[in-house]
Backbone as a chain_set.jsonl record, in Angstrom:
{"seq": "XXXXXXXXXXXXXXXXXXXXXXXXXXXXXXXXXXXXXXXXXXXXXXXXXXXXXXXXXXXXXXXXXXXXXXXXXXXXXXXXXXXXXXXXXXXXXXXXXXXXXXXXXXXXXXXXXXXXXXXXXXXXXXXXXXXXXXXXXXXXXXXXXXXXXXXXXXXXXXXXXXXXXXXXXXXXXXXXXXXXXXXXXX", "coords": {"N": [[-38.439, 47.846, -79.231], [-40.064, 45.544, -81.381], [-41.296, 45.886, -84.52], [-42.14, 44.728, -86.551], [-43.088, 42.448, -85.851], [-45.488, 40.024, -85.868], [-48.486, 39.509, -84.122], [-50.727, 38.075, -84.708], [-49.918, 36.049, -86.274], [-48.158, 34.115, -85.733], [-47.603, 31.911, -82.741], [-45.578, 33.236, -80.368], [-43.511, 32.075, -78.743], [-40.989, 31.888, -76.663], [-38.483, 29.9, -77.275], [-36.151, 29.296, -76.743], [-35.683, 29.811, -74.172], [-37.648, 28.441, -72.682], [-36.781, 25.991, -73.063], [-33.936, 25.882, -72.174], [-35.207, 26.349, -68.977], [-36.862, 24.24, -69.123], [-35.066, 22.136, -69.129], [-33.597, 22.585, -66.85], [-35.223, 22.252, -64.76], [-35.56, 19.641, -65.01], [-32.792, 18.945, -64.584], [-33.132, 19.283, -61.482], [-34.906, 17.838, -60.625], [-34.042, 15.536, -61.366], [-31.896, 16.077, -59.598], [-33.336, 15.74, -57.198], [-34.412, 13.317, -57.242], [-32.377, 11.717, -57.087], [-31.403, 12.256, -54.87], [-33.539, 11.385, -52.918], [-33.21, 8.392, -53.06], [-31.106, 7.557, -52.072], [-31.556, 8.692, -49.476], [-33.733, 6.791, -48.92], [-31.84, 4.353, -49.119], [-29.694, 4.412, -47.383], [-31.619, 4.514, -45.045], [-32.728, 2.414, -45.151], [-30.56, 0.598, -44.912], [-30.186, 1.121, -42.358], [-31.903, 0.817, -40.669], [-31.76, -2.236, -40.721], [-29.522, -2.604, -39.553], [-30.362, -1.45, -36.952], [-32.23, -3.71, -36.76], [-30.857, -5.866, -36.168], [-28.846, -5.285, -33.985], [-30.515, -5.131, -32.18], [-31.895, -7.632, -31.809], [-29.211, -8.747, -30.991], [-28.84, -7.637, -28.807], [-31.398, -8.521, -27.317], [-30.957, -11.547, -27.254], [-28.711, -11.549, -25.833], [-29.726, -10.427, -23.827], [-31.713, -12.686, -22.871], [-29.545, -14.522, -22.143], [-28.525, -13.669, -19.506], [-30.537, -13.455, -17.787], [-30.969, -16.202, -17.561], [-32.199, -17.777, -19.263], [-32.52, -19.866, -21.688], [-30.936, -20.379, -25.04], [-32.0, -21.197, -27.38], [-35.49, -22.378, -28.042], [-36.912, -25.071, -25.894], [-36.965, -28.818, -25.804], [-39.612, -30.91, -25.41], [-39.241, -32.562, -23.42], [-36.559, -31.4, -22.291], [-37.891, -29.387, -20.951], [-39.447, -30.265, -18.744], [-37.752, -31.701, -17.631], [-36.264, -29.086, -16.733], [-38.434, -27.936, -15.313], [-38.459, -29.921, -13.362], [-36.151, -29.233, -11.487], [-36.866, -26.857, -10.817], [-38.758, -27.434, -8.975], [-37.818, -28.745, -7.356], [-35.96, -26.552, -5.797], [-37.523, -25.236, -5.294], [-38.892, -26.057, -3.208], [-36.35, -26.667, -1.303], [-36.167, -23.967, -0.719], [-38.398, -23.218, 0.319], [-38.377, -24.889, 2.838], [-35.596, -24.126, 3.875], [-36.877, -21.293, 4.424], [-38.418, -21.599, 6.983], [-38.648, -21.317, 9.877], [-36.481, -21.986, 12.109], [-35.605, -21.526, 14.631], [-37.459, -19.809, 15.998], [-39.247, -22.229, 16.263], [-37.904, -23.898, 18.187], [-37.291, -22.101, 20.254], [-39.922, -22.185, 21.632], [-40.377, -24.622, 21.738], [-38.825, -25.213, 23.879], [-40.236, -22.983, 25.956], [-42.145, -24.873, 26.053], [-41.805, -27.338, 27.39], [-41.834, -28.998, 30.475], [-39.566, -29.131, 33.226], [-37.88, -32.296, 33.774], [-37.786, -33.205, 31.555], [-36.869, -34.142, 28.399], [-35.979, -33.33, 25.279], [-34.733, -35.459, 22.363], [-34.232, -36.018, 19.551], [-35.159, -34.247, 16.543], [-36.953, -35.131, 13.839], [-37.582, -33.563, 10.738], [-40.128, -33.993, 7.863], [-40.786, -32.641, 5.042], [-42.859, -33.279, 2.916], [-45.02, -34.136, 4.111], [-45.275, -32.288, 5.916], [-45.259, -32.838, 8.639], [-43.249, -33.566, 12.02], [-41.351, -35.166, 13.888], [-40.845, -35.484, 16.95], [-38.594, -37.058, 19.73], [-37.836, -37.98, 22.752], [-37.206, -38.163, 26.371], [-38.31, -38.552, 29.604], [-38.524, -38.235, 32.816], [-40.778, -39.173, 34.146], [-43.954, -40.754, 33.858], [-46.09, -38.579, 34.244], [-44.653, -36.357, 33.911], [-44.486, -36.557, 31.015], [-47.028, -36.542, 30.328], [-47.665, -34.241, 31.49], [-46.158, -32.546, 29.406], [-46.948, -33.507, 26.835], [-50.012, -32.475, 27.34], [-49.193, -29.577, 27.035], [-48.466, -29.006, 24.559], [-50.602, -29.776, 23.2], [-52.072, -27.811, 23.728], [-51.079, -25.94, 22.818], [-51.713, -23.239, 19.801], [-49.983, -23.649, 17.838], [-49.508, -25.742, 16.375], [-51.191, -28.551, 13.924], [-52.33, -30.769, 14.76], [-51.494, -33.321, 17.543], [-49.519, -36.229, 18.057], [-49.081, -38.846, 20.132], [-46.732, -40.871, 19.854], [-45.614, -43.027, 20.329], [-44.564, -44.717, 23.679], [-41.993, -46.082, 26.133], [-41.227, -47.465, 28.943], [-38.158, -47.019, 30.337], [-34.346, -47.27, 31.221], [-32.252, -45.389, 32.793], [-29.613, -43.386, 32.973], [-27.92, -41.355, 35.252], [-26.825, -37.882, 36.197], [-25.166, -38.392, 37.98], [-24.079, -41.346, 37.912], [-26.132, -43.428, 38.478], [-28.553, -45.426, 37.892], [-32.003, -45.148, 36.958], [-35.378, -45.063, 36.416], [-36.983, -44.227, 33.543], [-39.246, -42.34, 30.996], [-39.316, -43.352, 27.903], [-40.223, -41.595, 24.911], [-42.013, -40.869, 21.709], [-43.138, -38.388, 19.28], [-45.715, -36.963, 17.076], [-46.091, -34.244, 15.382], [-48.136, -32.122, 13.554], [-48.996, -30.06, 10.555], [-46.811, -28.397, 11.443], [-45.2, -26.78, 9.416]], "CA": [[-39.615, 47.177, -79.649], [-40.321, 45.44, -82.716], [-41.852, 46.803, -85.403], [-42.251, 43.592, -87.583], [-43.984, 41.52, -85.004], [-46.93, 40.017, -86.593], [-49.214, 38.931, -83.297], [-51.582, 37.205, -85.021], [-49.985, 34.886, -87.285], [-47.72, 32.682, -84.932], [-47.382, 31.84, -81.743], [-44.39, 34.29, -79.823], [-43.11, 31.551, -77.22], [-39.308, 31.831, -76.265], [-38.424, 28.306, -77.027], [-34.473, 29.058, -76.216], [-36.154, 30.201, -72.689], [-38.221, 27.472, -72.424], [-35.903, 24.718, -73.454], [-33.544, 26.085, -70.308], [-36.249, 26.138, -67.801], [-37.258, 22.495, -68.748], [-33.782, 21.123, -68.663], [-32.815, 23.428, -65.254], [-36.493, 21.824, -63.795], [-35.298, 17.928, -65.175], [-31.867, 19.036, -63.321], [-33.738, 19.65, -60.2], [-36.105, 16.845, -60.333], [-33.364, 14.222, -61.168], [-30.985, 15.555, -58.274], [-33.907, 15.581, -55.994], [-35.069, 11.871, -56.77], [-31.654, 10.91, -56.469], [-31.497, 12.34, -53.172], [-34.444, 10.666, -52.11], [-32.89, 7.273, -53.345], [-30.264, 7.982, -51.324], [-31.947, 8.917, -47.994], [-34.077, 5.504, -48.874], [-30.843, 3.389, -49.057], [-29.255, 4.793, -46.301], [-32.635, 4.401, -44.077], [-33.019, 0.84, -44.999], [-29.448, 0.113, -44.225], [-29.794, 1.813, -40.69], [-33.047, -0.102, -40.285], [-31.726, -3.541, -40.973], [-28.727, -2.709, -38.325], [-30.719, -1.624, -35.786], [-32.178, -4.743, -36.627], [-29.581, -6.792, -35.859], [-28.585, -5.108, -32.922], [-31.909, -5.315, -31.507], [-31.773, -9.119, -31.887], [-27.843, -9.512, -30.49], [-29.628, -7.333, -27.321], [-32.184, -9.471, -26.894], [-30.125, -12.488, -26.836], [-28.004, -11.51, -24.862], [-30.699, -10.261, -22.172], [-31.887, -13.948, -22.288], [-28.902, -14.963, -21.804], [-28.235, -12.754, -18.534], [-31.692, -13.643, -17.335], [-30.395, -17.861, -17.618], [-32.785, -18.403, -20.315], [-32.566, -20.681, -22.704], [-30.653, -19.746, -26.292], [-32.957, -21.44, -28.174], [-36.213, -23.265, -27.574], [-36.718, -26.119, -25.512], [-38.023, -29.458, -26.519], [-40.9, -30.87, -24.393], [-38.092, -33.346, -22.271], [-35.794, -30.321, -21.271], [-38.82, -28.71, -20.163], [-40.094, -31.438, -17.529], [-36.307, -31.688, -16.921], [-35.703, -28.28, -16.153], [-39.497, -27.657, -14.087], [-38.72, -30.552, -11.775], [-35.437, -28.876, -11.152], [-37.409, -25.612, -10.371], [-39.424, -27.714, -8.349], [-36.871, -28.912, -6.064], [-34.965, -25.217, -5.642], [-38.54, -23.977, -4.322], [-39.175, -26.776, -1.652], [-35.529, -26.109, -0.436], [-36.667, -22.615, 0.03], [-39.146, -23.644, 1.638], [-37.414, -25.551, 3.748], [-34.834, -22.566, 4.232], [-37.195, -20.077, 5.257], [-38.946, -22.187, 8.254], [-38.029, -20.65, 11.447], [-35.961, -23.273, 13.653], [-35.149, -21.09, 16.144], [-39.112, -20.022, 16.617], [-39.442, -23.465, 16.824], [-36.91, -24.067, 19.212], [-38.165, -21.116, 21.784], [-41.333, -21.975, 21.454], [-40.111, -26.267, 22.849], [-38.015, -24.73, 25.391], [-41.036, -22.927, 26.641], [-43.475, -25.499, 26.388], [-41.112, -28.26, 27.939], [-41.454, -28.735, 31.897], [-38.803, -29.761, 34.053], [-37.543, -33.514, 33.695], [-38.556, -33.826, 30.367], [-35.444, -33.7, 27.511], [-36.07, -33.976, 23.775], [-33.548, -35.579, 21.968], [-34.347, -35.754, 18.247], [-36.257, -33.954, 15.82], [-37.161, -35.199, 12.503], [-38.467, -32.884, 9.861], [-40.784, -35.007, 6.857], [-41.25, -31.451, 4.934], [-43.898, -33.427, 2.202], [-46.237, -34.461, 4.902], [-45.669, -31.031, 7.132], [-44.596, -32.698, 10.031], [-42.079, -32.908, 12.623], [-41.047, -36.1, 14.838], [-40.058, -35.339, 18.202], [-38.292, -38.214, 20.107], [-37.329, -37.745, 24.061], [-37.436, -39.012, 27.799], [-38.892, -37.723, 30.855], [-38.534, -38.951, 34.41], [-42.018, -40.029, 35.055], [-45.178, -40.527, 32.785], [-46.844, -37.628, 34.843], [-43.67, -34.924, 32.668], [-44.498, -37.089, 29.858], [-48.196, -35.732, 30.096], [-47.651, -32.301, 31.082], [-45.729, -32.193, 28.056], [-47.994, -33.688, 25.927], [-50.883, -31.442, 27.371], [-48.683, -28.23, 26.69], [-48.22, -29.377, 23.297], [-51.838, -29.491, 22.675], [-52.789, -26.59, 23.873], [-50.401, -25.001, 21.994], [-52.149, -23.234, 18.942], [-48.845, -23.745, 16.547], [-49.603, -27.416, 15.653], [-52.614, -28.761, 13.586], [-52.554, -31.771, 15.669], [-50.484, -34.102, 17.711], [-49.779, -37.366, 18.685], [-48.239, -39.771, 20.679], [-46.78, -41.859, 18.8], [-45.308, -44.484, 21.371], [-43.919, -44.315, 24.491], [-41.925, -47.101, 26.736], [-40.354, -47.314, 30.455], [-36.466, -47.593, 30.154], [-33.493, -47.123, 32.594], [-31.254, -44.278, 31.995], [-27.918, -43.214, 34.112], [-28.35, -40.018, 35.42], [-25.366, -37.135, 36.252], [-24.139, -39.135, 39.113], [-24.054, -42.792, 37.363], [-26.962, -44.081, 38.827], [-29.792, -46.125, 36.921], [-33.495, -44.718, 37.187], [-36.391, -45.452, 35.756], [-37.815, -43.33, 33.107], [-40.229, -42.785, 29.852], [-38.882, -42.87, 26.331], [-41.443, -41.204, 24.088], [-41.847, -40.164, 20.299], [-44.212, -37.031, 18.867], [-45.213, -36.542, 16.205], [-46.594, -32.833, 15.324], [-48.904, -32.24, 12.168], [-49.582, -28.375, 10.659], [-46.261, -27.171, 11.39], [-44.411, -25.982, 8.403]], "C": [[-39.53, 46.81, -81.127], [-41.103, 45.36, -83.697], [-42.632, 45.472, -86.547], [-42.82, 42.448, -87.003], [-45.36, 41.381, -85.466], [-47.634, 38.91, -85.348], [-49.88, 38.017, -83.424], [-51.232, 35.859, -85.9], [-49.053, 33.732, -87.059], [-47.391, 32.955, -83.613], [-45.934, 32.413, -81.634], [-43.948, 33.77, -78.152], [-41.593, 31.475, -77.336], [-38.784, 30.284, -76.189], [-37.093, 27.972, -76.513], [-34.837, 28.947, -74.732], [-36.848, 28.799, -71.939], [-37.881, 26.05, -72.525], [-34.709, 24.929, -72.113], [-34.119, 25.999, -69.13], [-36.593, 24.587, -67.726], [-35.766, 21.795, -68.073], [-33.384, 21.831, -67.151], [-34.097, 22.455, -64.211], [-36.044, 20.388, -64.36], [-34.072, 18.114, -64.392], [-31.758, 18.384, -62.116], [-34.174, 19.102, -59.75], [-35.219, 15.63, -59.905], [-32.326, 14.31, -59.888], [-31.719, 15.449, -56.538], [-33.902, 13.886, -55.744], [-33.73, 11.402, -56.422], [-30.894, 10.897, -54.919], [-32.143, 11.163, -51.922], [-33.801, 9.162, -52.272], [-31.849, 6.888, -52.338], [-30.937, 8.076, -49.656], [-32.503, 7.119, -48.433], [-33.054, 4.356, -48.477], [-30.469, 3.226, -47.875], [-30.545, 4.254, -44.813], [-32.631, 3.041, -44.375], [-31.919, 0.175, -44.525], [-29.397, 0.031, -42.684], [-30.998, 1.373, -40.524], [-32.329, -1.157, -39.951], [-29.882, -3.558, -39.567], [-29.205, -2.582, -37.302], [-31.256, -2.572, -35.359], [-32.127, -5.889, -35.859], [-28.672, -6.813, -34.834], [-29.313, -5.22, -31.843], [-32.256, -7.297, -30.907], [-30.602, -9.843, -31.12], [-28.618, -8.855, -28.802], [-30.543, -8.236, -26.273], [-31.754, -10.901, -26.414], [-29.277, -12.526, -25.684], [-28.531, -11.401, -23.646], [-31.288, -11.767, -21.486], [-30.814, -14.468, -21.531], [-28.308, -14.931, -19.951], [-29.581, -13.183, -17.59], [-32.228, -15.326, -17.267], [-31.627, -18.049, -18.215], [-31.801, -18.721, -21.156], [-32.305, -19.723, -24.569], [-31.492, -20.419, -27.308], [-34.524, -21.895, -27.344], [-36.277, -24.135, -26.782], [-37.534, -27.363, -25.707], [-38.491, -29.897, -24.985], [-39.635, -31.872, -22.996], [-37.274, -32.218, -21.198], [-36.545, -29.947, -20.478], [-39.033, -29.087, -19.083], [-38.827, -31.344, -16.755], [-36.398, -30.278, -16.176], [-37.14, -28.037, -14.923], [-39.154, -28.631, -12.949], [-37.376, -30.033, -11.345], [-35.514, -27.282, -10.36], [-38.305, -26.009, -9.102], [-38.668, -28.073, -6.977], [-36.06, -27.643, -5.536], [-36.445, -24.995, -4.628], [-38.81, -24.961, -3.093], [-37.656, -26.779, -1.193], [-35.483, -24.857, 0.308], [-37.205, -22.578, 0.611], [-39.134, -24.111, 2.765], [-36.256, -24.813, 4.431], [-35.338, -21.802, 5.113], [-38.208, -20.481, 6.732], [-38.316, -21.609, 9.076], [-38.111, -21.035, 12.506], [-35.985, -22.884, 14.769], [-36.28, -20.704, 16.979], [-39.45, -21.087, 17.15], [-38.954, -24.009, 18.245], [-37.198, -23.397, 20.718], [-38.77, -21.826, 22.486], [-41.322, -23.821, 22.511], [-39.733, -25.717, 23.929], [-39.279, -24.329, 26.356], [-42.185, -23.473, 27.249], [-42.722, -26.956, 27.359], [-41.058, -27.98, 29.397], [-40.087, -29.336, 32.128], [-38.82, -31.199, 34.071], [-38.199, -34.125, 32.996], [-37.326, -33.558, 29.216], [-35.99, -34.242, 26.142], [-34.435, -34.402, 23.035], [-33.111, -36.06, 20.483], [-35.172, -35.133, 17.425], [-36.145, -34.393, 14.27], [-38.139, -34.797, 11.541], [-39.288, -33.817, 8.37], [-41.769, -33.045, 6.148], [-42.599, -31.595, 3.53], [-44.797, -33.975, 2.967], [-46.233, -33.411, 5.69], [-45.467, -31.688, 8.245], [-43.565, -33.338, 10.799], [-42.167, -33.941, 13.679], [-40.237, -35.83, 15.734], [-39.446, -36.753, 19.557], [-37.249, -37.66, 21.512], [-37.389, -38.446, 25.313], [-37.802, -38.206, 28.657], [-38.678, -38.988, 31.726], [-39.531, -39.769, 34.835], [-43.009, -39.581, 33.713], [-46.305, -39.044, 32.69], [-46.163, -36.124, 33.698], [-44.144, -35.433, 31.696], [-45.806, -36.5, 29.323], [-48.385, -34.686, 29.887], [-47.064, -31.931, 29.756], [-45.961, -32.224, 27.057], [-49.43, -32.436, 26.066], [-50.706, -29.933, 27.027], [-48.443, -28.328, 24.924], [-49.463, -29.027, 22.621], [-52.616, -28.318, 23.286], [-52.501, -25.312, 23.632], [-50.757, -24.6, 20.442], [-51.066, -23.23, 17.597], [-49.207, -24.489, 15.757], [-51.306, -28.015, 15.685], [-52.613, -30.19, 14.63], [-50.901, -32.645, 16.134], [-50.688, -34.912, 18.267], [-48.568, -37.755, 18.868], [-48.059, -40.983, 19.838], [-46.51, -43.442, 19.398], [-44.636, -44.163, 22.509], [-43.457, -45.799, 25.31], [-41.453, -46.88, 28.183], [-38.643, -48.315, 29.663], [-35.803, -47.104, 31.556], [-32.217, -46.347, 31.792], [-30.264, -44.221, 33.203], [-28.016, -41.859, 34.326], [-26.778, -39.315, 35.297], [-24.472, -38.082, 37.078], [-23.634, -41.15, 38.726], [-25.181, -43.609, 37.575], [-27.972, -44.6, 38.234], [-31.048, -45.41, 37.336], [-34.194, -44.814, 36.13], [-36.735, -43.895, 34.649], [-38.94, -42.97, 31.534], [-39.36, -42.323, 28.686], [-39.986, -42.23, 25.62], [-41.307, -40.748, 22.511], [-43.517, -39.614, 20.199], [-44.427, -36.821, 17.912], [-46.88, -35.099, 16.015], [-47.229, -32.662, 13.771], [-49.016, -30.814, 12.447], [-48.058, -27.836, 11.114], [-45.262, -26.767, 10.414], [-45.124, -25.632, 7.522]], "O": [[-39.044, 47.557, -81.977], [-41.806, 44.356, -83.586], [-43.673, 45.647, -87.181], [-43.03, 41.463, -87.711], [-46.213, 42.268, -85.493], [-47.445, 37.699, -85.461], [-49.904, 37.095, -82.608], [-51.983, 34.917, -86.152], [-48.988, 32.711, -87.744], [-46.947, 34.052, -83.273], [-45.121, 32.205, -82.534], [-43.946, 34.339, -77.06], [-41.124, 30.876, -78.304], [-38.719, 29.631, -75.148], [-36.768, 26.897, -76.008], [-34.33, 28.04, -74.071], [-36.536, 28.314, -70.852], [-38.581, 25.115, -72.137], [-34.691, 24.129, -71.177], [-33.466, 25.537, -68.194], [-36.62, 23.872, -66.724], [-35.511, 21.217, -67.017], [-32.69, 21.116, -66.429], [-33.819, 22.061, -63.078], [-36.621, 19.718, -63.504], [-34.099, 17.446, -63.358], [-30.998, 17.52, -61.677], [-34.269, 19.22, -58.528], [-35.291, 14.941, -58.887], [-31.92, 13.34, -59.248], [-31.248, 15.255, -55.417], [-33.6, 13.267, -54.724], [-33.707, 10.645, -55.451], [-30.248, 10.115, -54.221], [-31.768, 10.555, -50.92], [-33.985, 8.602, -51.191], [-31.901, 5.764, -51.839], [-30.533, 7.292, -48.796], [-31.672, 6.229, -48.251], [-33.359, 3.517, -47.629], [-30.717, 2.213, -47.221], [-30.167, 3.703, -43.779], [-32.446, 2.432, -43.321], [-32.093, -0.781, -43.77], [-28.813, -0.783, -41.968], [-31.238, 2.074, -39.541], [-32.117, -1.206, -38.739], [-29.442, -4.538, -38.966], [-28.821, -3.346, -36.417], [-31.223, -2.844, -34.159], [-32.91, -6.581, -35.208], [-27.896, -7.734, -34.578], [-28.871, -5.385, -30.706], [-32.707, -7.821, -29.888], [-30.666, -10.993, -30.686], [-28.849, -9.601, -27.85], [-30.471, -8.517, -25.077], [-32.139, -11.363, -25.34], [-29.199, -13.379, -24.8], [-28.141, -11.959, -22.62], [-31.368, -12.068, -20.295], [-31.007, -14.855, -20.379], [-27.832, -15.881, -19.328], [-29.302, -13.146, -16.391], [-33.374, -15.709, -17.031], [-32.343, -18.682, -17.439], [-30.701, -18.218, -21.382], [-33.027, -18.891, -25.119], [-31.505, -19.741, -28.335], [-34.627, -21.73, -26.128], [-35.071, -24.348, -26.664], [-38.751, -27.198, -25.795], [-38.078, -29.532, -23.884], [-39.486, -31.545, -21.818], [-37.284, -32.128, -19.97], [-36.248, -30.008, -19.285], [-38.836, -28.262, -18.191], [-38.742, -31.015, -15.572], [-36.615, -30.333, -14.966], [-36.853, -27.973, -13.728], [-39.435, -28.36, -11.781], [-37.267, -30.628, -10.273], [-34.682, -26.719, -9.649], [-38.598, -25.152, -8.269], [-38.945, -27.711, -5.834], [-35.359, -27.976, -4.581], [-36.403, -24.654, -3.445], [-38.928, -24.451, -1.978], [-37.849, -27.061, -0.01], [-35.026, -24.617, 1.426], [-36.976, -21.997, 1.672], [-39.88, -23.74, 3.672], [-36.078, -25.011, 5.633], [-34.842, -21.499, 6.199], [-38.648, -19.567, 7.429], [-37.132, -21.401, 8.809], [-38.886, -20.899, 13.453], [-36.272, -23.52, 15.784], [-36.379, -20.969, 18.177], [-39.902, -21.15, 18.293], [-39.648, -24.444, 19.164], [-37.29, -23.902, 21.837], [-38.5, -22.172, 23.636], [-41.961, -24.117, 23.521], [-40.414, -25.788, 24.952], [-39.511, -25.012, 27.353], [-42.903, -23.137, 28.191], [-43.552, -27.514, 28.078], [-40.435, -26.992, 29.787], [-39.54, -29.995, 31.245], [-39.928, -31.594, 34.435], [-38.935, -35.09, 33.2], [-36.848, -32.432, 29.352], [-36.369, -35.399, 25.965], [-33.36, -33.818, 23.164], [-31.965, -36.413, 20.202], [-36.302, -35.588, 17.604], [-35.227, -33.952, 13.578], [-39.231, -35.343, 11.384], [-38.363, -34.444, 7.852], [-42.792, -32.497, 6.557], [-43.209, -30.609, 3.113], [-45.667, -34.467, 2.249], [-47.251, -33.366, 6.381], [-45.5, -30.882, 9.175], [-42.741, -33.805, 10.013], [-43.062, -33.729, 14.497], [-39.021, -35.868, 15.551], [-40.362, -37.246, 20.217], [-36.173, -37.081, 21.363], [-37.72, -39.62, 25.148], [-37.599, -37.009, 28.455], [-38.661, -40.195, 31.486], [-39.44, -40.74, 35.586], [-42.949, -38.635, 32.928], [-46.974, -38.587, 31.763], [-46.779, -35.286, 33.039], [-44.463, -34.462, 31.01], [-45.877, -36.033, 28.186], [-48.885, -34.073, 28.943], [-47.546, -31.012, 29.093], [-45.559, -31.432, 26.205], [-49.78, -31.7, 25.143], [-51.636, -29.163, 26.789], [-48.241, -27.284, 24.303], [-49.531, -28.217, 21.698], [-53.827, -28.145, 23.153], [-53.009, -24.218, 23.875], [-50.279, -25.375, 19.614], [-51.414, -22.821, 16.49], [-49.313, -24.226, 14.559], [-52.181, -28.044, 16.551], [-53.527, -29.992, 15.43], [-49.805, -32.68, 15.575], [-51.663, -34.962, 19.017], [-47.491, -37.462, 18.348], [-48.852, -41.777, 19.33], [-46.971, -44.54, 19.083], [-43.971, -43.136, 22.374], [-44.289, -46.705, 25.27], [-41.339, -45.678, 28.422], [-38.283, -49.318, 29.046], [-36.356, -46.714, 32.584], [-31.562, -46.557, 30.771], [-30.248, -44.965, 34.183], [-28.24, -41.185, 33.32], [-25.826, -39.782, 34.672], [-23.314, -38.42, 36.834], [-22.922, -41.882, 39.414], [-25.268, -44.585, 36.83], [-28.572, -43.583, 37.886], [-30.889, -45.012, 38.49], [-33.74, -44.677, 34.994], [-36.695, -42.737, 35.064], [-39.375, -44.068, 31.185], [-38.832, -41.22, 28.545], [-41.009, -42.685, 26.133], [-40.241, -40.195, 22.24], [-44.569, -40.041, 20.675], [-43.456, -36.362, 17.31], [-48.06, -35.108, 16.365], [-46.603, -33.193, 12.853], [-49.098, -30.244, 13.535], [-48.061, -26.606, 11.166], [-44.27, -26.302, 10.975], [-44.672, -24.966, 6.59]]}, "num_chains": 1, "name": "protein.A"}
């Protein structure tokens, strides 16, 4: 202890002590901030890549998904919708079901009655049937089975004539040409 310590007449602060503590705490401070400067850098770097990878992703998903790498101006557009427009009325046209169809004549068709074209018109919905029968009487029944068949929104006769056909054996006979045409079915 010392003996010569006068309490009262100046301040008794350790300034060697206190001059180490500051500089050890400016140390401490400056290798923190430059830490933090550091994580900052680093984080903005690894931002601006994910970025950029985020962006080549995306592109690419368009790409994969047959979009368009840029924009399109208002022409492509029209261009490419009526090209969308025609893909879906082929589908449409695709997924009709001929062979339903097909049954469905067979069963409604009597005896000495033969169809022998059909023509589909798939922007008006319907369906020209063109055949012969033996006698006007098949030509009816076949018409009356037609219409009383709930498939088709309506149908008509469209024309019918007397011709002369050659049968199996060569022989000429009389018989009816006719055309159909069927509304409501596709």
């Amino acid at each position: 202890m010392k003996f010569n310590l006068n309490l009262a007449s100046r301040r008794h602060v350790n300034k060697r002590v206190l001059n180490h503590a500051f500089v050890a705490t400016l140390c401490l401070l400056l290798i923190f901030g430059a830490w933090q400067v550091n994580l900052l850098l680093t984080s903005t770097w690894e931002l601006q890549q994910n970025r950029q990878q985020k962006d080549a992703v995306d592109q690419e998903l368009r790409v994969l998904r047959g979009g368009p790498k840029e924009p399109l101006s208002a022409t492509e557009r029209s261009a490419l919708e009526q090209k969308f427009e025609a893909v879906a009325q082929l589908q449409q046209q695709d997924a009709f079901r001929w062979t339903e169809l097909l049954d469905r004549m067979e069963e409604l068709l009597p005896a000495g009655v033969s169809l022998q074209g059909f023509r589909p018109n798939y922007t008006k919905k319907t369906l020209s049937l063109s055949g012969r029968a033996r006698s006007l009487e098949k030509m009816r029944l076949f018409l009356d089975r037609l219409l009383k068949d709930k498939g088709f929104e309506q149908v008509y006769l469209k024309n019918h004539s007397r011709i002369t056909v050659k049968d199996y054996a060569g022989k000429e006979r009389a018989a009816i040409a006719f055309s159909i045409q069927l509304e409501g079915i596709f």
